[in-house]
C-alpha atoms as one frame of an Amber mdcrd trajectory, in Angstrom:
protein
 -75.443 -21.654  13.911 -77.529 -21.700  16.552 -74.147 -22.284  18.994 -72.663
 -19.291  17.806 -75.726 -17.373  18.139 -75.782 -18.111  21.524 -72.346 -17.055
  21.973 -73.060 -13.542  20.281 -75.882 -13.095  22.666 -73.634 -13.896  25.461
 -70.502 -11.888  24.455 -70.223  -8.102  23.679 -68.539  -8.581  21.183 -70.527
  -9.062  17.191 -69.206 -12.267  15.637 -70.275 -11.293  12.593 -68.633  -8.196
  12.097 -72.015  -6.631   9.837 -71.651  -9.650   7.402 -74.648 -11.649   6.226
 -73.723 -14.965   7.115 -75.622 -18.310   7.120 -74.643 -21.964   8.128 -75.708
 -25.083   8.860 -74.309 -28.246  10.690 -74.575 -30.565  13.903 -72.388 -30.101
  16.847 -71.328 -32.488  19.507 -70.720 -31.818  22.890 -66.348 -31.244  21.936
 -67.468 -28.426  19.700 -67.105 -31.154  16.669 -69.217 -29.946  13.671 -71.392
 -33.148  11.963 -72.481 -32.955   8.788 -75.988 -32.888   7.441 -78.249 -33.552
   4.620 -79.813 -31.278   1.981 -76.754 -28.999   2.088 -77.048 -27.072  -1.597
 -80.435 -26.333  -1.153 -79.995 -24.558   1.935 -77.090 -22.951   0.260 -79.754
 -21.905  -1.934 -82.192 -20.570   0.326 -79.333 -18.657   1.885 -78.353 -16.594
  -0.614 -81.618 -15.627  -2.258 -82.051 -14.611   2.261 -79.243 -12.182   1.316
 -76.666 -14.756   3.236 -72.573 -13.387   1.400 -70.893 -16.480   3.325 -71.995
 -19.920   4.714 -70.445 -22.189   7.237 -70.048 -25.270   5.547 -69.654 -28.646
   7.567 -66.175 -30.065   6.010 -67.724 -33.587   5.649 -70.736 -31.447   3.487
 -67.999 -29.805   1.279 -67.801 -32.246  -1.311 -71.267 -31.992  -2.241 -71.477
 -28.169  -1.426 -68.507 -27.425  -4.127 -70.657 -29.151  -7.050 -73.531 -25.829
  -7.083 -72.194 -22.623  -5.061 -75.043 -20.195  -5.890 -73.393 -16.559  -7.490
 -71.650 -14.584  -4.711 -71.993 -16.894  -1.894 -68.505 -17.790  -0.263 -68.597
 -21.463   1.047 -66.243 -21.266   4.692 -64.896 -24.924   5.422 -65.726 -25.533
   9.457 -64.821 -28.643  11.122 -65.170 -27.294  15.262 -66.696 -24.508  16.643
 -63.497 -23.603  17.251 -62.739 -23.667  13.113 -66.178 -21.194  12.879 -64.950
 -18.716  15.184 -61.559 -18.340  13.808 -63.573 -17.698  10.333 -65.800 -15.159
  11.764 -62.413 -13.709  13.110 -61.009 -13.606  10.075 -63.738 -12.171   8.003
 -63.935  -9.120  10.301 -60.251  -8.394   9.988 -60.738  -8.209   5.886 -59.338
 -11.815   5.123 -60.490 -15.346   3.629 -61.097 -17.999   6.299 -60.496 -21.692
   4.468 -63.130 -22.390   1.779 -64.563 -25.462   0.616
């Protein structure tokens, strides 16, 4: 997350497109996304922050699938590359890959 809100600072452009959403997740120098620990809590904590969609790491989907709080859409992310082809995609009105 905090990649891509680097790259919204730098860009004229709003990745977001007036969503609400959170993430979480490492990132390696390739754009590679890691996963991490303590996933569904911060799925949690995003959505009672007024987060619609989280960036899920796809090695954290697995455990993310087993409690997805009410009306928070898990997006499945695997490279930077994956995230902004989801933000992409939720501005144009469509589903990027879930969980």
């Amino acid at each position: 997350m905090f990649t891509l809100g680097i790259i919204d600072k730098l860009t004229d452009d709003d990745l977001t497109g007036g969503h609400f959403i959170a993430g979480t997740g490492t990132i390696d120098p390739d754009g590679t996304v890691g996963p991490i620990g303590g996933v569904q809590l911060k799925l949690i904590t995003a959505r009672e922050a007024g987060a619609t969609t989280f960036l899920v790491p796809a090695d954290n989907c697995a455990e993310a699938i087993t409690q997805i709080p009410d009306g928070l859409q898990l997006v499945k992310v695997a490279s930077l590359n994956d995230a902004m082809t989801a933000l992409d995609t939720l501005k144009a009105g469509g589903t990027p890959p879930s969980c």
